[in-house]
VOGU-3710 file (C-alpha; in Angstrom, 3 decimals, decimal comma):
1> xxxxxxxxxx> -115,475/-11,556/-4,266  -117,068/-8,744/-4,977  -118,357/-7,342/-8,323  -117,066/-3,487/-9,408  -119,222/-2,657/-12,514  -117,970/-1,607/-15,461  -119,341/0,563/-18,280  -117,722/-2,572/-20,972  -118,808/-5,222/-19,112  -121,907/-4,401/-18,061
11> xxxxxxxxxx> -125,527/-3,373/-19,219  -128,481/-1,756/-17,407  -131,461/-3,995/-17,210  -134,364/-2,426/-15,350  -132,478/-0,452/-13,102  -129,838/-3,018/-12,071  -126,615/-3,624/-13,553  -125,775/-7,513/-14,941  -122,466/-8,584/-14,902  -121,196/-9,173/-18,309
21> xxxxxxxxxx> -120,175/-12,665/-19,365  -116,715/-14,101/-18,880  -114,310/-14,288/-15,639  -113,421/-11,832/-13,134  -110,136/-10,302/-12,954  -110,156/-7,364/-10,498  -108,221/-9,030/-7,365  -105,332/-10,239/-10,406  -103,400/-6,568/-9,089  -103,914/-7,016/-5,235
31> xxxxxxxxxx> -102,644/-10,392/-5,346  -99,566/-9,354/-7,307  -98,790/-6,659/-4,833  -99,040/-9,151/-2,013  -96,602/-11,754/-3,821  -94,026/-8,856/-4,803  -94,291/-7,260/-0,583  -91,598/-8,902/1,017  -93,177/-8,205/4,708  -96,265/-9,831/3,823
41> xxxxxxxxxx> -94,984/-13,018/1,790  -92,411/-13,762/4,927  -95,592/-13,863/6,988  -97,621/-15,988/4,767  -98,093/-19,979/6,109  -96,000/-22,538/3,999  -96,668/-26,206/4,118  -94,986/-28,537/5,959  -94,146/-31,691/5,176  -95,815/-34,150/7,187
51> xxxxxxxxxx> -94,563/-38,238/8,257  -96,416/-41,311/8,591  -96,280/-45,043/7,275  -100,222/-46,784/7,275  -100,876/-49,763/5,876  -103,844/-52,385/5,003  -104,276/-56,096/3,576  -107,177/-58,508/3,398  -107,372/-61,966/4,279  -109,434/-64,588/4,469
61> xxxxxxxxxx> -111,379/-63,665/6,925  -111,401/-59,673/7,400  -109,034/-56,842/6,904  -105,988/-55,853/9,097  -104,855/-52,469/9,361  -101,528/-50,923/10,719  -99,417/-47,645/11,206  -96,433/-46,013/13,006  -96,914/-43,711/16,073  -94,736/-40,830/15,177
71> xxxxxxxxxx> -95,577/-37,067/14,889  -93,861/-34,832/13,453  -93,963/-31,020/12,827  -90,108/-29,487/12,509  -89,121/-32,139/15,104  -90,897/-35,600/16,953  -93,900/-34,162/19,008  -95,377/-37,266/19,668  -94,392/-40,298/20,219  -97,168/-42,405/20,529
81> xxxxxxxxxx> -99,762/-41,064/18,500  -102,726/-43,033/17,767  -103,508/-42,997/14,128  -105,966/-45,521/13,423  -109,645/-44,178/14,204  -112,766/-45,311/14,632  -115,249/-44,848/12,189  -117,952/-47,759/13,409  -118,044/-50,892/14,859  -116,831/-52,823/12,081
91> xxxxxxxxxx> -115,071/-49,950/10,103  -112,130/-48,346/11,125  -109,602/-45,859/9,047  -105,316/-45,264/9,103  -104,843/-41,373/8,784  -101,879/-39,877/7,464  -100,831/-35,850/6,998  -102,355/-33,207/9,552  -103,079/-34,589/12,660  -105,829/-32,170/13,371
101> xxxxxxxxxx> -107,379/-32,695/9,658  -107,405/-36,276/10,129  -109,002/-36,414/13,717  -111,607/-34,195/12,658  -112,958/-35,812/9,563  -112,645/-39,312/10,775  -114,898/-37,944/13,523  -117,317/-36,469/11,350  -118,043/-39,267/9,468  -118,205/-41,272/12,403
111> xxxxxxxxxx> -121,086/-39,072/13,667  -122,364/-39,618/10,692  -122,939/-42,922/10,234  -123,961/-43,324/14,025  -127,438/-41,200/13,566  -127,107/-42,992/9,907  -127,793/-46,516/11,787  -129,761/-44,537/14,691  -132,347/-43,909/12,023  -132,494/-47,158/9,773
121> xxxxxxxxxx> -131,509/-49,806/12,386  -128,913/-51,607/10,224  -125,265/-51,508/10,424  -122,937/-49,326/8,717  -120,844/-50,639/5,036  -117,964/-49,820/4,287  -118,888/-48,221/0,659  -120,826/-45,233/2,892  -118,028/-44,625/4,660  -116,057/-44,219/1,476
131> xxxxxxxxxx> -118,859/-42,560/-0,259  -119,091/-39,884/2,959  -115,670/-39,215/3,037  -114,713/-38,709/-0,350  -117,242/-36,623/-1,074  -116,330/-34,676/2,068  -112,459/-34,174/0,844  -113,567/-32,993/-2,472  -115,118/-30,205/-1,288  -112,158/-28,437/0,354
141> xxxxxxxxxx> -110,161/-29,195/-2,800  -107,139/-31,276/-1,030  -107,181/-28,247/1,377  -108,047/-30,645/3,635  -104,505/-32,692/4,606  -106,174/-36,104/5,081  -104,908/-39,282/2,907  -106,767/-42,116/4,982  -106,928/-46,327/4,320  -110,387/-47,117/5,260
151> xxxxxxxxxx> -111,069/-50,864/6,296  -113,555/-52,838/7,642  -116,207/-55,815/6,915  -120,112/-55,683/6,334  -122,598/-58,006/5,126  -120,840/-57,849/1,595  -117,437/-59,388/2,494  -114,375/-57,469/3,425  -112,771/-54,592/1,865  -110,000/-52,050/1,846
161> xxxxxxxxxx> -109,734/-48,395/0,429  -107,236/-45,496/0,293  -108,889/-42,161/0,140  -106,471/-39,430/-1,456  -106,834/-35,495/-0,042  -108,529/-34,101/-2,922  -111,242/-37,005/-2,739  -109,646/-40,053/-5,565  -110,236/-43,522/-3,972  -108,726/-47,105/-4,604
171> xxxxxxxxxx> -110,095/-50,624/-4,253  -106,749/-52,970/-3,955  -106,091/-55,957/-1,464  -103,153/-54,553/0,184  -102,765/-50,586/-0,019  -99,795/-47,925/1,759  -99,990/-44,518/2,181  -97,709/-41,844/3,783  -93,774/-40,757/3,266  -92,824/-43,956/4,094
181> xxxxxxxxxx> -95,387/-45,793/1,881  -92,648/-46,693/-0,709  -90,554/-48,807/1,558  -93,558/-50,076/2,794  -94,979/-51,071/-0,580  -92,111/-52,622/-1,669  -92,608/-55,500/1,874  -95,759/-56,123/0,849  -95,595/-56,652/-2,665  -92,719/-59,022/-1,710
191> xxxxxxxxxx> -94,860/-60,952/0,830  -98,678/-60,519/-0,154  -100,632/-63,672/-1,133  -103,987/-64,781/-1,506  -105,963/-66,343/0,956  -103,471/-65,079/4,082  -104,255/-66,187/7,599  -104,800/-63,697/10,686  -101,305/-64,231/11,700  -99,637/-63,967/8,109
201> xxxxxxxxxx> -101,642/-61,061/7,511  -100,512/-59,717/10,943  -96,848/-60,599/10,079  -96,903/-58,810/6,497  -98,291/-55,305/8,143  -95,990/-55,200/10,591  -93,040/-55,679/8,477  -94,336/-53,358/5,868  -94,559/-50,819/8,996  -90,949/-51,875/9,688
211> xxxxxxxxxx> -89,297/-50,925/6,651  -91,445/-47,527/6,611  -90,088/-47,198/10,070  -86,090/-47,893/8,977  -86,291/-46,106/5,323  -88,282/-42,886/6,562  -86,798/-40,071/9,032  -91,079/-39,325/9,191  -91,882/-42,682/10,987  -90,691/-44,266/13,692
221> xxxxxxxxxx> -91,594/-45,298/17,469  -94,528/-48,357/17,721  -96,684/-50,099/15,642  -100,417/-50,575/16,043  -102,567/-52,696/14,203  -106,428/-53,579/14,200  -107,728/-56,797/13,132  -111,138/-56,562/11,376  -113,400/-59,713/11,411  -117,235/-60,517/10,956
231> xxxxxxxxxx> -116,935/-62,052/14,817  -115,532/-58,299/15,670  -112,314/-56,027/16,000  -109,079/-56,577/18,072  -106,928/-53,881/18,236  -103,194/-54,269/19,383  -101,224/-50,918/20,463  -97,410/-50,705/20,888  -97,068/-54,566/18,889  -93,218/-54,294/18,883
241> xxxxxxxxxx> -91,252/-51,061/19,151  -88,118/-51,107/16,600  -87,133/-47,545/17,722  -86,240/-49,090/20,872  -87,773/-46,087/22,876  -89,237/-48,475/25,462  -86,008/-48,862/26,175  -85,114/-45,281/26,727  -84,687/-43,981/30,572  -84,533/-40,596/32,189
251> xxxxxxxxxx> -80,607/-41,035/31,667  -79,522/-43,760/29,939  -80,498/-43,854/25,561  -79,717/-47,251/23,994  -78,824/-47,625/20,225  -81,751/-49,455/17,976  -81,014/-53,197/17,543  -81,236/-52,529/13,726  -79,796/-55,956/12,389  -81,870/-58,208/14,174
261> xxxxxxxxxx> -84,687/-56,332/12,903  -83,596/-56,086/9,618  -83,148/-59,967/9,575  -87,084/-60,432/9,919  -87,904/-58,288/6,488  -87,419/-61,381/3,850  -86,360/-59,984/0,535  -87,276/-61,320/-2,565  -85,324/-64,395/-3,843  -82,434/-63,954/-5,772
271> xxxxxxxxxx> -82,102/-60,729/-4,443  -78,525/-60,217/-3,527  -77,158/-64,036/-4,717  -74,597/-61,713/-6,831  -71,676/-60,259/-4,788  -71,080/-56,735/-4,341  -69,611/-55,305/-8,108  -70,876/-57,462/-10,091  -73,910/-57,516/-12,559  -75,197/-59,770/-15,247
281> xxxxxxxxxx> -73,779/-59,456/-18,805  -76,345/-60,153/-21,446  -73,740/-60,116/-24,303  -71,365/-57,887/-25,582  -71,323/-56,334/-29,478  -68,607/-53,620/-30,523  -69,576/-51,176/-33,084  -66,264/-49,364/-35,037  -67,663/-45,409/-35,236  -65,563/-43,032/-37,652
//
């Protein structure tokens, strides 16, 4: 921006002039022009909204982390996208909003933290990669579309983040993000426990990715998930499909089997012991008005 001296806001010191104190105002008429112009605010690039369901828990004995494979602009452009990235050997990150945003800064700070161990010989934690990536986001302001769940295990134990677009972070044992993190959040605070197994761990993301899958028009196809241990990293792609698209020919387009999968997400108890119409009366008091 540049500065247009002004005989009230300005002094002469030694030949040059010094802005005066206070804010600048002069581009407050050229941006009002260009909101009220009609040819140039149809031209102007909206947001859109983006579609994803991630997900992370710990167990006992690492972290697992999972997410859907759909992308979506105006339509499905991808059907198998791969949106868990590596950040290090033993730290890897979910990514949810603009593809491109989230490729790119995952890949960054997994540049990063290579020359990082290049040049002290140690292995990377997972409170660097947090560190490097938040401060990374807050720089572009949330311009940057990236909300990420970063996972992984060092030589402090195991641990799970979600890093927000405009750089906020969170330390929880089981974390969602995306447009279908509500359906998802609402499986796993059903199903979480302490002290999970790999295969109950396992078992909760992938039903968590379910109902993100079923409850969100954003997610869909596969589910991947990566299984983060001290002994090292497993990671599964295309774990079940409950779009049914393997199923899907050049010709032939079969309907999801939605029951049976519906069947496998346990809902909390007492949940639906009432039939349909009814609801619990607490007691009844009638008040004469005049």
């Amino acid at each position: 921006m540049s500065y247009v001296p002004n005989e009230n806001s300005a002094d002469e010191t030694f030949g040059k002039v010094v802005p005066g104190a206070g804010f600048c105002f002069e581009n407050v008429r050229r941006n009002h022009a260009l909101a009220n112009d009609s040819k140039i605010n149809n031209t102007l690039p909206k947001a859109h909204k983006t579609g994803t369901t991630i997900v992370g828990c710990v167990f006992k004995d690492g972290v697992v982390l999972g997410a859907d494979t759909r992308a979506t602009s105006n339509l499905v452009v991808d059907k198998n996208c791969e949106k868990i990235h590596y950040i290090a050997p033993n730290i890897y990150c979910c990514g949810a909003g603009t593809a491109a945003d989230t490729e790119m800064t995952t890949g960054q700070i997994s540049s990063q933290l290579e020359l990082l161990r290049l040049n002290t010989g140690v292995g990377s934690r997972v409170i660097t990669a947090l560190t490097m990536l938040k401060r990374y986001l807050y720089q572009y302001q949330g311009h940057v579309s990236a909300a990420l769940v970063l996972g992984g295990v060092d030589c402090t134990g195991a641990h799970l983040y979600t890093v927000y677009p405009h750089g906020s972070t969170d330390k929880l044992p089981f974390v969602t993000m995306g447009s279908g993190s509500l359906a998802a959040m609402s499986v796993m605070e059903t199903q979480y426990k302490d002290n999970m197994n790999e295969e109950e761990a396992i078992s909760l993301v992938c039903n968590s990715i379910k109902a993100g899958v079923f409850n969100d028009l954003g997610s869909g196809s596969n589910i991947d998930y990566t299984i983060i241990t001290e002994h090292g990293v497993r990671q599964v792609r295309g774990s079940e499909k409950p779009d049914g698209q393997h199923k899907i020919a050049r010709d032939t387009v079969e309907r999801n089997d939605v029951k049976k999968l519906r069947a496998n997400i346990k809902l909390p108890k007492g949940f639906g012991a009432f039939p349909p119409g009814t609801t619990i009366t607490v007691g009844e008091e009638y008040v004469e008005t005049f």
